[in-house]
Every structure is written in structure tokens, then in C-alpha cells.
N, C-alpha and C positions, 0 to 999 in steps of 0.2 A: 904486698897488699893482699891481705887474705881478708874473708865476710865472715860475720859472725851469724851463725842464721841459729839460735837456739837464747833469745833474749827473752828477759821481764820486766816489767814493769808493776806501776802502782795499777795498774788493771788486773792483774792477777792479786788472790786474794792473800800470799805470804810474799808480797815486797809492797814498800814502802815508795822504789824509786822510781820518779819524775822519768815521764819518756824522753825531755829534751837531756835529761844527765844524762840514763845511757847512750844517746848520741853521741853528747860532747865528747864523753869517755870513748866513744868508737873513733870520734876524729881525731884524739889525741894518739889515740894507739897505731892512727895509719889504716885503718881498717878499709876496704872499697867498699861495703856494707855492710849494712845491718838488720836481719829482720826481726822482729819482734813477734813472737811466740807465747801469748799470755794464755794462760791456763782455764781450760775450761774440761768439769769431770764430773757429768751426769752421773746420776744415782745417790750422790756424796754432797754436792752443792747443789746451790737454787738459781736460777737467773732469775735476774734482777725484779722479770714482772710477778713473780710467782713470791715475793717478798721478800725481805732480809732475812737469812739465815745465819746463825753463831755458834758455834764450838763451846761445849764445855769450857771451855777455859776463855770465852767471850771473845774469842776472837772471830771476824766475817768468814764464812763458808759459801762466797758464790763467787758465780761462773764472772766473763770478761762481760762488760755493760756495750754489748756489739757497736752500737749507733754510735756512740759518742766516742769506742775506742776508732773506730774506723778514720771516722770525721777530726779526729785530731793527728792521724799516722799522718793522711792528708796534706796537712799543715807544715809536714816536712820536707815537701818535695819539692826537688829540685834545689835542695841547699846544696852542703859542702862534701856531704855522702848518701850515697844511698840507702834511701826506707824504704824497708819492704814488709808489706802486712801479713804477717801469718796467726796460726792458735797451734795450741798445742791438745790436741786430743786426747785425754785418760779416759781409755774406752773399755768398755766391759762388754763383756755376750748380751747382755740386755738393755745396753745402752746403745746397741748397734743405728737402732732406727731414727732416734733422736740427733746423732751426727748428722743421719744420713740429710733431714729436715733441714738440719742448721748450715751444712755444707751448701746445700741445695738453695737457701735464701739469699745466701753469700758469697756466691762461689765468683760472681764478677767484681767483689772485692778482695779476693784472696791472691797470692804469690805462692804460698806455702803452707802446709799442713807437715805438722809431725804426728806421729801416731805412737801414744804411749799407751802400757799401764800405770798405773799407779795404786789401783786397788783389783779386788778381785770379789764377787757376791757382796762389794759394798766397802767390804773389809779393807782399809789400809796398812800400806807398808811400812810407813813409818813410826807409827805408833805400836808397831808389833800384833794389830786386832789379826790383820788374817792368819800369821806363822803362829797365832796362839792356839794349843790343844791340836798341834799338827807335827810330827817327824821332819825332818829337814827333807827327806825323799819326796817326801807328799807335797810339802808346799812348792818346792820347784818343779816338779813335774805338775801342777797345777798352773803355777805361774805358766811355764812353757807351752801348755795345753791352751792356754787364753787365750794366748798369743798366735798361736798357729791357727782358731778359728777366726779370731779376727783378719789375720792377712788373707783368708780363705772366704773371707765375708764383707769385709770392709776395701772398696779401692779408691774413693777418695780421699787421697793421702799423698804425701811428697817421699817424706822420709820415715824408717822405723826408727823411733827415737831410744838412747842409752838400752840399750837392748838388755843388758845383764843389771836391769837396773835391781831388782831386787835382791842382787849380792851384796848393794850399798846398805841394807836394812839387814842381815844375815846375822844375827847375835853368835850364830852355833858356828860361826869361819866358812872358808871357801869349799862351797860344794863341789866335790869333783867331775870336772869337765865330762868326762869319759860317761859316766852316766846320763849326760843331757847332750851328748854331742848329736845324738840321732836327731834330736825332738831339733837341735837349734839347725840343722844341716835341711832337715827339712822347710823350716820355717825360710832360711836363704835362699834355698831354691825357688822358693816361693814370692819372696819380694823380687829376686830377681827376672823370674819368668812375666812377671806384670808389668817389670819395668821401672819401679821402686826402688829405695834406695836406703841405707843407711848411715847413720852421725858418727862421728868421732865427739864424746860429748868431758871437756874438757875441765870439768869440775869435779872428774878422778882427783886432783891435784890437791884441789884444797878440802878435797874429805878425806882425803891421804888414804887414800884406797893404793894398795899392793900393785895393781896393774892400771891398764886406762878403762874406759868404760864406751862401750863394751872393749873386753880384754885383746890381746895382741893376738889369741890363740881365735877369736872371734873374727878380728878384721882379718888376719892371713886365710882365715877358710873362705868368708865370703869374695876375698880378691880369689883365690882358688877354683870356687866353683863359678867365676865368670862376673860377677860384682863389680861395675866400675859407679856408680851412681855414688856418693858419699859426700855429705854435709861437715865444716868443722864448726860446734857451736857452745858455748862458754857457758852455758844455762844459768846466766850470769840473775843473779834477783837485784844485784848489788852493782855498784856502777864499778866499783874496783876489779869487779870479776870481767868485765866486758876484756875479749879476746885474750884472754888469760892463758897461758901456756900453748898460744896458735904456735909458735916455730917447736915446740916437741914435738906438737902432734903433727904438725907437716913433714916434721925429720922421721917419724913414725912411719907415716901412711908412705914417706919417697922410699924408705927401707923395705916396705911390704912388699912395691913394685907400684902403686899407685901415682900415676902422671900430674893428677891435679885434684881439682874439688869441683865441687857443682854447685851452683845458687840455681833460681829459682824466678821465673817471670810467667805470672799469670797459671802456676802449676806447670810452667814446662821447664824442664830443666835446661842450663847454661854450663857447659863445661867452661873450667879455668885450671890452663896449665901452670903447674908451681912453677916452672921457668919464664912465664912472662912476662 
């Protein structure tokens, strides 16, 4: 029985699916939890009060509608598994302050925080705006440069989420380790000296990405430099994806030398050993 803590629902603004499906989908799989991580990324989207925002191609561009996701997580408690309310933070250097606000309103409804990027001065990764008119050198060492002021700036947070996420967006192939190993060694020392933690984020599988996410050479340093804190989570948009390849990644994290995983009550962490 392992937890899914990296979920989506129809509150984030690229999935469609019903929070009670990815449940069902979690109790079908055996799961002990589930939390649910909808997407909220200042600079980029609007919440809700500040008016509907859409994407060239007309699709919605906003944040999670707090109140009503909150008051509906609610609605699950105490069923046949556990819900656990989190967001997922795409944060940027100058979106620092506007977390800090929303964290700060919230914080007696939360379990969990992830802390991601997703864009960088605005620019997203998935559409290619930030790595355009840039060298592969430049943009990951930018990408890593964010990220080390954020864990340096931001500590309301649980876990650092898919840490090499911008290798998933990399047109140009695998930027070589050896060049960013300093900037990411720093960055773990870092999460781990606050106490923070980092994902196994399990939808390496079905983007058929070469290694996991973050990479194997990623998890073996952070258990290395003292790292026990670690999340397994599906970042599942689709209910098929909920717990999706949890016994690799467990078979994974037991091979690193890792005992268990860790959920999430009220922001403090739960250890759970894979043997129990």
C-alpha cells in the first residue's frame, strides 16, 4: 500500500478529471492515499478573482478556485482512503511573494506543498518560449539558477517536485550531468539542510523519458548527501495514470538504499517503511 501525493484534477487548468475518479482510481490500485496537488503558477495564470484568462489556442490559463477546491477535498473524508489537500507551486523569483500570501491564507488547510518550476521570466517549458534564442548550456544553468534561489528564498513547501523537469522539454537530448552536477549538489544540500524533501515523480513512464524523473543519478546523490525525506507521486492529470508504476519506483528507491516514503499531515512529515 503505497500514497500517491503528486495528483490532478479538474481544478487544475490542463485536466479534465472528476476528483471522485482519481480517488476511485486510487482505491482500485490499493493505494493508503491520495493527495491531490492542483496546479497553481503565478505570472502565467490568473485566479479566479482577477477574471478568466485563455491561451491562444482558447484554452483556460488559471490558478486552482481555492474555496470550492478546498470545501469539496472535504467531502472525502473519512471514506475508503485517504485525501489529502495539497497545490503544487510553479514558482518563479518574482512570484516568490504571492505564494508566500497564498500559503499564509491557507496554510490551516493544507497537508502538502510541492514546489515546482514550470516556467522561468514568464517563459514556459513546454511550448519551448523559454529554451528559444538560448544554447542548451544557458537554459539549464538558468533553469538550475531558479531553482537554487527559490529553495534559498521560499520554505513553505513539503517537497522539491520532478526536479530535472526541464529535461522532459529538452529538444536538443540529455544535457550532461557532469556540467550541472555542482549547481544540483548544491541545490540538495539545501533542501535537505531545511528539512525538505524530494518526489520520485512517476510519469518518466509514460513520457517514455530514458531514466526516472528526477534521474537515478539524482535520487543516489541526494540519498548520498544525507536525504531521507521523499515523496512517490504519479502527476497523474488522468485517472489511468493514478499510481502508475509505484512498485518500480519503490523497487528503485529500495536499490538506492531508501527504507520507505513519506506522506504528509498538516505539513509534517510521516514516515512509511516499504516493509510494513
Amino acid at each position: 500500500m503505497l500514497s500517491d501525493y503528486h495528483v490532478h484534477s479538474i481544478f487544475s487548468d490542463d485536466s479534465d478529471e472528476l476528483v471522485e475518479n482519481q480517488i476511485n482510481a486510487a482505491i482500485k490500485k490499493n493505494l493508503k492515499e491520495i493527495c491531490f496537488t492542483d496546479h497553481v503558477d503565478y505570472g502565467v495564470k490568473n485566479d479566479w478573482c482577477e477574471g478568466i484568462k485563455y491561451r491562444d489556442d482558447g484554452t483556460l490559463c488559471m490558478n486552482v478556485d481555492y474555496d470550492t477546491y478546498f470545501n469539496q477535498l472535504d467531502k472525502y473524508k473519512n471514506g475508503l482512503i485517504n485525501v489529502k489537500k495539497g497545490l503544487e507551486f510553479g514558482m518563479q523569483k518574482h512570484t516568490i511573494d504571492q505564494f508566500q500570501a497564498l500559503f499564509n491564507k491557507y496554510k490551516d488547510e493544507l497537508d502538502f506543498i510541492l514546489l515546482s518550476i514550470h516556467q522561468v521570466d514568464d517563459l514556459e517549458f513546454w511550448n519551448q518560449e523559454f529554451q528559444k534564442g538560448k544554447t542548451q548550456k544557458e537554459y539549464n544553468e538558468k533553469y538550475y539558477d531558479e531553482m537554487y534561489h527559490l529553495v534559498c528564498n521560499y520554505h513553505d513547501y513539503s517537497v522539491l517536485a520532478h526536479m530535472d523537469l526541464l529535461a522532459r522539454y529538452d529538444m536538443r537530448g540529455e544535457y550532461p550531468f557532469e556540467l550541472i552536477e555542482d549547481k544540483i549538489v548544491s541545490i540538495l544540500k539545501k533542501v535537505i539542510s531545511d528539512g525538505k524533501g524530494i518526489e520520485i515523480n512517476t510519469s518518466s513512464w509514460h513520457y517514455k523519458l530514458k531514466d526516472t524523473q528526477p534521474t537515478q543519478q539524482i535520487l543516489k546523490l541526494y540519498k548520498e548527501l544525507g536525504g531521507e525525506i521523499i515523496t512517490i507521486g504519479s502527476d497523474a492529470h488522468k485517472k489511468e495514470y493514478v499510481g502508475d508504476h509505484f512498485l518500480d519506483a519503490k523497487n528503485i528507491l529500495m536499490n538506492i538504499g531508501f527504507k520507505g516514503y513519506y506522506t504528509f499531515n498538516k505539513m509534517k512529515p510521516e514516515f512509511n517503511g516499504f516493509e510494513d
